[in-house]
N, C-alpha and C positions, 0 to 999 in steps of 0.2 A: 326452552330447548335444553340449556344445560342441566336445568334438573330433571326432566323428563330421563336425562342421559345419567343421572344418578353424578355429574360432575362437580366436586365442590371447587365455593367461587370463593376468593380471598380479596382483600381491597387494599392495594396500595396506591396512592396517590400519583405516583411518577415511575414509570416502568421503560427501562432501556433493553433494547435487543438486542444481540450479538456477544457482549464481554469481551471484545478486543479494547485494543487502546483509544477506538473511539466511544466507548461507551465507558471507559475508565474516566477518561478525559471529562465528558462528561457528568459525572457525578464528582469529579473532582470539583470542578466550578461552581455543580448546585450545592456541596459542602462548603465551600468556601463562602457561600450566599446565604451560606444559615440553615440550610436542610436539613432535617434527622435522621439518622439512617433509619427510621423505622419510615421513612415516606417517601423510601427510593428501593427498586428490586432492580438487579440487573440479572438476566434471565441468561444461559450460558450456556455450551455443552463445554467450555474450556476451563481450568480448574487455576488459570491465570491471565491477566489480561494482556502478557506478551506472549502468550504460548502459541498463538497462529504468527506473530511475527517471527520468533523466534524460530519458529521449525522453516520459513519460508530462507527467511536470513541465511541461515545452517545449509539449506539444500543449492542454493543458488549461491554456494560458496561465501561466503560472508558470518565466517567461526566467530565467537564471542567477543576474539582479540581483533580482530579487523575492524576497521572503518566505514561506516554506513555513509548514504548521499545523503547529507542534513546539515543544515546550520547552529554551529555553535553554539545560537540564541534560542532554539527548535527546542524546549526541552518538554517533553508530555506529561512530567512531573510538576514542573515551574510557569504557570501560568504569567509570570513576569519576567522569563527570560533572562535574571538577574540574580543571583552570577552564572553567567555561561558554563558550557558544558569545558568550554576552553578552561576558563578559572576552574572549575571543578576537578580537572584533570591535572594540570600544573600543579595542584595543591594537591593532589593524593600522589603524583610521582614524584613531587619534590622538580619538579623542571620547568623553569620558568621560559626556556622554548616556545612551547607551545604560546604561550605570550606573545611572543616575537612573533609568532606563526600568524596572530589572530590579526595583529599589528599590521605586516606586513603584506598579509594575500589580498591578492592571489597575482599581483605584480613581482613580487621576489618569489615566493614559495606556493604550493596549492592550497587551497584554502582548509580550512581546518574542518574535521568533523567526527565529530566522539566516535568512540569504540560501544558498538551493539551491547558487549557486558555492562558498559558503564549503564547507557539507556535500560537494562534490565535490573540494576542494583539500584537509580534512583528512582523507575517505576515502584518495584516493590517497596522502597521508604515511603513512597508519599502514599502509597496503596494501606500500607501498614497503619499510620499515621491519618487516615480518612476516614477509619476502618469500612476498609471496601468488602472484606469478606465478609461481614454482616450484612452486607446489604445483597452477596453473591447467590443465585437460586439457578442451580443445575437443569439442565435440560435439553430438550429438544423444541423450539419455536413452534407449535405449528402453523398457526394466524393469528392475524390481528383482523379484527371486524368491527366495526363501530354496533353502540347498545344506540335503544330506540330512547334509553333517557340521556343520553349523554356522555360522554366520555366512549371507553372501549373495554373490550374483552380482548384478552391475550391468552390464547390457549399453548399449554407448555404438558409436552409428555415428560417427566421425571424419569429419572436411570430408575432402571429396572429394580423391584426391592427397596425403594427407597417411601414409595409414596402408598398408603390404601389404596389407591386410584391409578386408572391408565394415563388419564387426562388432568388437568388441572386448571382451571380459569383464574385469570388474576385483572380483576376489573379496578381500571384507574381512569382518571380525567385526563393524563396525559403520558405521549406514547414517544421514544427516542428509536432511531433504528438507529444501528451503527452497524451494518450485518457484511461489510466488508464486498470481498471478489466472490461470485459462485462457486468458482474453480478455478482446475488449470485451461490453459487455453493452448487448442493443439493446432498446428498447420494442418489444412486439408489432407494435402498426399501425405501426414506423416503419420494422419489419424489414422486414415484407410490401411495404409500399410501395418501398422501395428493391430486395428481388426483384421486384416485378410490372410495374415501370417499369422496370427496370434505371438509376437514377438512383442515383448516390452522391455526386453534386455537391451536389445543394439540400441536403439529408437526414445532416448528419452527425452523427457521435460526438462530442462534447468531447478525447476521450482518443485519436483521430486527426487527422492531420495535416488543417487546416482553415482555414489560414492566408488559401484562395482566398473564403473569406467576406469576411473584414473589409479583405479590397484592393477586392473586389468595393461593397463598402459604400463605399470611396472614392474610388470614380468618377461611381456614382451612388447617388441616395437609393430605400432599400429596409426593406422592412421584416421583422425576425427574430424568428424564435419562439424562445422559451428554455424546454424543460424541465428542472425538475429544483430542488430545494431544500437542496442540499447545500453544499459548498466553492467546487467546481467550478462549478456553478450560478455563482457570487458572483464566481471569479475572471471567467468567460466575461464576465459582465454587466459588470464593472468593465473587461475591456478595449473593451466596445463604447463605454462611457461613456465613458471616455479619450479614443478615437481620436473620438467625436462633438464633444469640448470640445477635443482638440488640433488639428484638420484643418474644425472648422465644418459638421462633418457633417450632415445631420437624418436619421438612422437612427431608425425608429420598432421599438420592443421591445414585444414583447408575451410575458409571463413567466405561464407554465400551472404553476400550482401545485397537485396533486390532493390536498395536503392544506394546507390553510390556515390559519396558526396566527395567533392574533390577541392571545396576550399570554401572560403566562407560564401554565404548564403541567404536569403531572406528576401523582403522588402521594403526597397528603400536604403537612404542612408545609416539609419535611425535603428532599423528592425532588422537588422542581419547579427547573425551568430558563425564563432568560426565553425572550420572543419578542413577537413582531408585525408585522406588514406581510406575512403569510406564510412567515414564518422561524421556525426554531426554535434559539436561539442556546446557542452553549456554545465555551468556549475549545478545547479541545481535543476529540480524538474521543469519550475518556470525562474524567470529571474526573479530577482528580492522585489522590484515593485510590484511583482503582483502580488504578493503578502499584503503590502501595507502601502501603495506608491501609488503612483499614475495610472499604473495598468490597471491596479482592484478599483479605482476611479471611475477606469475607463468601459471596463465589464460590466459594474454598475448601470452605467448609463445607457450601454448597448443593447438589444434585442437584436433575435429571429439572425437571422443570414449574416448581418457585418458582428454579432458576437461571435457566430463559427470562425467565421471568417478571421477573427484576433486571434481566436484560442488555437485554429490551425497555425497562425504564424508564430506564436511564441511557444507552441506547445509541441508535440512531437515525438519523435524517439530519440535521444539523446543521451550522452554519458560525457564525465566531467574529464578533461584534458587532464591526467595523473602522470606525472614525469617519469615514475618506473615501468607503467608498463608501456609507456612510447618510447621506449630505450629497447624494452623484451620484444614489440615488432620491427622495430629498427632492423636488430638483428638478427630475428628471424627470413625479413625480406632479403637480408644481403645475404644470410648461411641457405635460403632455398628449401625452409622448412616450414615456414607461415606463408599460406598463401591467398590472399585476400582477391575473391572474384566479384564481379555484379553478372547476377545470373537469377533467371527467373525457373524452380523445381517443378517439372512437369510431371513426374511419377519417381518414384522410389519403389525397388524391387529386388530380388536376394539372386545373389552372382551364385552361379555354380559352384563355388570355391565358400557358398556358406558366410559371403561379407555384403554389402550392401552396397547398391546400384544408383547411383541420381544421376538421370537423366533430366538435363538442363536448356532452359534456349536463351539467348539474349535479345536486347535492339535493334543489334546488326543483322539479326535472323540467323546468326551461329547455333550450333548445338556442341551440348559438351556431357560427356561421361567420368564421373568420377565415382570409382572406389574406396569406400573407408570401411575400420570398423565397426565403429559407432557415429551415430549423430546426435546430438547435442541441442533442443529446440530450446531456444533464449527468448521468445516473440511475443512471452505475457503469460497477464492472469487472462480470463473470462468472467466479461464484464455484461455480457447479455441479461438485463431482468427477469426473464423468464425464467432461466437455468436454477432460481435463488425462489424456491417454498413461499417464503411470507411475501416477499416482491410480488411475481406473478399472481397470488393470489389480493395483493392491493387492487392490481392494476382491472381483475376480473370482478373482482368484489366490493373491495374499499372507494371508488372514488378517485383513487392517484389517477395520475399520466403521466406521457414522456415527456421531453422536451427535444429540443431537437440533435441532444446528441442521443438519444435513444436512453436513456436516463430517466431517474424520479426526476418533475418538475414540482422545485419549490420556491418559498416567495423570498425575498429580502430577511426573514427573520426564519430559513429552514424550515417552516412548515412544509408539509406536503400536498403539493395544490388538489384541491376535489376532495379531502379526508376528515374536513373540521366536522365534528360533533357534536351538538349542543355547545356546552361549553368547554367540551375539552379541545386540543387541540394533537396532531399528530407531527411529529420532528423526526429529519433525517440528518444525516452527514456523513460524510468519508464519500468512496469509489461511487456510491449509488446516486447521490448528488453530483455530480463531474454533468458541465456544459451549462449549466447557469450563471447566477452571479458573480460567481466568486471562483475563480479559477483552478487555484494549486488545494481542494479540497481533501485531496488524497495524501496527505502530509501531516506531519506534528502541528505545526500550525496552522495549516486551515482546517483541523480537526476543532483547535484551540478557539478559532475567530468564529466556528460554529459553533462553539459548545456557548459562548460569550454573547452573541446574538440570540441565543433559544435562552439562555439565559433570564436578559432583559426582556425580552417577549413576559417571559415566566414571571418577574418581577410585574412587569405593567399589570399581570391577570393578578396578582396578588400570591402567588404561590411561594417565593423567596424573596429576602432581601435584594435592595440595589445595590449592586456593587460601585460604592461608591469609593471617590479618595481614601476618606477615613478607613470605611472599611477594609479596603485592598491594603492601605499601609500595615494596619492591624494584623491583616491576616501572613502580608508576608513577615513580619517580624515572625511569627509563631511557626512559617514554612521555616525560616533560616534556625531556631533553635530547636525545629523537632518536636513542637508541641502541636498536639491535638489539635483540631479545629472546633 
């Protein structure tokens, strides 16, 4: 069929999709396993492997210099976590603080966690030092399909002018997704209202560009609705608070919480997390044992019903208890200018006056009407399979399936269950795996503890070295002076 269609086919060995940081990730590990770059492609339309973080970071308030929710140890450059992003930062600001900082949290002080620049300047060295950009091939994905001899066909449209051809086939024995969130993901009534008004000004996403809010807020005083109870929620809020205490602003907030947590919470004595004021507080997305502890143990061991059942109790919407900005609602509650509701949005519609209308109901069967200028949706990415090109066509065509968080299901070693080919085999990790094994997949390090299981898989089949003691020691010696791999 491909030649019939006049498509020429190219042959690399190891082919990853996406070019975010989880497919950086992993080729950083099949580099460090002995790989050539001539027998890794990573297929991309990004021209860097933080460039979708980076612009998500940026929109959802989280500038260069700010601090991301990660642990110290979390780095997607440093497969051994050693020296921390904490050392790494003490040593370029000369502040042995941060020491103290790492030392002591999160019982004296908040826990520690790099600045997004930094995670961009050690990506690009170890990106550099990998050489990732030889192995980088532009594009647009369009499927993956299993061949009748084995392995796969990965069809990629090339930028325009770039290639003889519309199409391009790149046939290998083995396939990496890393293809991230689909999209943004909108609240029902905030979708409808932004199609039925055609209004994208008042009405935005967190995780799109929105910048014309809080300029708008600094010319005159206005008042913003904030949904959402997560990170994002917390950064959004805190840069309104900022720019009200840095500029004399009176911005008046008004924070729609549909679920309102009023103090710690969970089950059991064991499995509670604090909260209050509406929050549900936790340092990181899951705790540290699900990285590496009891709980990655315990997931392990679980199937079907009592894994949801874990992953609902330790998992969640959540943001980490940060002492400035529970100081900035402090005193917003008592000045009468933050005002944090639990309230369920039943429609969103444009006041006569040209501002925006939420009509709201509660528990107690209240109803309430508030007036802002804009609103503010903080409630996520879109995680739906379908929404995502090469996904829905696994699911129709490849062999994949869900699991039961409506997710690829794959096994102990990230394969994708229903995809094996002859002898190749198919690998996922990040968002698109979430609700299996391994819990916190959407992270620096469960991108790591995936890329390190496909790995060994990869070893067992013969295709890289074992990452063995010797080896790891060798290799990080050669991380820490900046030499090649």
């Amino acid at each position: 069929m491909l030649h019939e269609a006049g498509i020429p086919v190219h042959d690399v060995p190891f082919v990853s999709v996406g070019g975010g940081l989880g497919s950086f990730i992993m080729t950083d590990v099949l580099r460090i396993c002995g790989v050539p770059t001539s027998s890794i492609k990573v297929l991309s339309n990004s021209d860097t492997p933080w460039q979708t973080w980076e612009y998500l970071t940026r929109a959802s308030q989280l500038p260069p210099g700010e601090r991301i929710r990660s642990d110290a140890g979390a780095r997607p450059d440093n497969i051994w976590g050693f020296p921390s992003y904490a050392v790494h930062e003490a040593w370029q600001d000369r502040s042995p603080k941060l020491l103290w900082q790492v030392l002591v949290e999160p019982i004296l002080t908040d826990f520690f966690s790099p600045r997004a620049a930094t995670v961009f300047a050690t990506v690009k060295r170890e990106a550099d030092r990998i050489s990732y950009w030889d192995m980088l091939a532009k594009g647009q994905v369009r499927m993956v399909r299993r061949r009748a001899g084995g392995g796969y066909f990965t069809l990629l449209t090339p930028p325009a002018g770039t290639a003889p051809t519309k199409r391009v086939a790149i046939r290998s024995q083995y396939v990496h997704l890393a293809v991230g969130y689909p999209g943004l993901k909108f609240l029902e009534d905030l979708q409808r209202f932004r199609e039925t008004y055609d209004d994208y000004h008042r009405v935005v996403n967190a995780y799109e560009p929105h910048e014309h809010v809080y300029e708008s807020l600094k010319k005159r005083p206005g008042t913003v609705v904030v949904r959402g109870a997560g990170i994002v929620a917390s950064r959004v809020l805190q840069r309104l608070m900022d720019d009200r205490e840095r500029y004399g602003l009176h911005t008046q907030i008004v924070h729609m919480f549909r679920t309102f947590v009023t103090g710690p919470h969970g089950s059991g004595p064991w499995m509670r997390r604090p909260g209050g004021d509406g929050w549900a507080y936790q340092a990181f997305t899951f705790p540290k044992s699900a990285f590496g502890g009891q709980l990655k143990a315990q997931f392990r061991r679980l199937e079907g019903e009592k894994r949801a059942a874990l992953a609902k109790a330790v998992g969640g919407t959540t943001t980490p208890k940060l002492r400035r900005w529970q100081e900035q609602m402090r005193q917003g509650r008592q000045g009468n200018w933050y005002h944090p509701i639990q309230a369920v949005v039943d429609k969103v519609e444009p006041a006569p006056d040209g501002r925006l209308v939420s009509h709201t109901s509660s528990n107690d069967g209240g109803y309430g009407r508030y007036v802002s200028d804009f609103i503010i949706d903080c409630t996520g990415l879109e995680a739906d399979m379908p929404e995502h090109r090469v996904l829905a066509d696994l699911l129709e065509h490849g062999g994949a399936r869900r699991n039961g968080a409506g997710r690829l299901a794959v096994g102990e070693n990230f394969e994708v269950t229903g995809t094996a080919s002859g002898g190749g085999a198919l690998y996922a990790s990040g968002a698109a795996v979430a609700g299996n094994h391994f819990p916190a997949v959407d992270s620096f390090l469960g991108m790591q503890t995936a890329a390190l299981d496909i790995a060994a898989d990869l070893a067992r089949r013969g295709f890289c070295a074992d990452l063995g003691p010797a080896r790891s020691f060798g290799q990080w010696l050669k991380w820490v002076t900046g030499r090649p791999v």
